[in-house]
C-alpha positions, 0 to 999 in steps of 0.5 A: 423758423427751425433751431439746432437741437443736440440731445447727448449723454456721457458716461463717467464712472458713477464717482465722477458724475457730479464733477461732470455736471459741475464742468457742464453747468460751467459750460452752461453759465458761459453759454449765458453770453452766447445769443445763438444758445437758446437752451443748455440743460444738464441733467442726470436720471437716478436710474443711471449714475454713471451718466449725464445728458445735456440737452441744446438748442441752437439758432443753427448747427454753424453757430453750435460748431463755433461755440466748440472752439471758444477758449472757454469752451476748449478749456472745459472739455480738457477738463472733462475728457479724463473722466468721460468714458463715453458718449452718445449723440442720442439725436440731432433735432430740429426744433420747430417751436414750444415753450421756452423757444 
């Protein structure tokens, strides 16, 4: 069986990244709770400071949509919207299997 996969990236400026990571790794933890989330990783490249990736998998697309309005999750992002300046769906995926699926 196939999963919902999200591969995205933010911008922030370069002094605003570790509050972001520290928001998604919040996001992270409250995904611990969700069965549907299989994988929510956060991760920065040294090559580009002023950007962070967050890598998902989801049992489905239907479920990733219904963790974006969990009280949590909207809490989260009204936090982390003053210092987004971008972002980019990098690509949607449909995951077919491997370690840690």
């Amino acid at each position: 069986m196939s999963k919902y996969s999200i591969f995205g990236k933010f911008l922030v400026q370069e002094q605003n990244r570790g509050t972001l990571v520290e928001i998604l790794l919040e996001a992270a933890d409250s995904m611990k709770e969700l069965e549907d989330c299989e994988i929510y990783l956060v991760s920065v490249s040294e090559a580009e400071p002023n950007a962070v990736y967050v890598y998902e998998i989801w049992t489905n697309e239907t479920a990733h949509q219904a963790s974006l309005q969990l009280e949590v999750t909207q809490t989260l992002i009204k936090r982390a919207k003053p210092i987004i300046k971008g972002m980019e769906r990098i690509n949607t995926l449909e995951t077919i299997g491997g370690k840690g699926v």
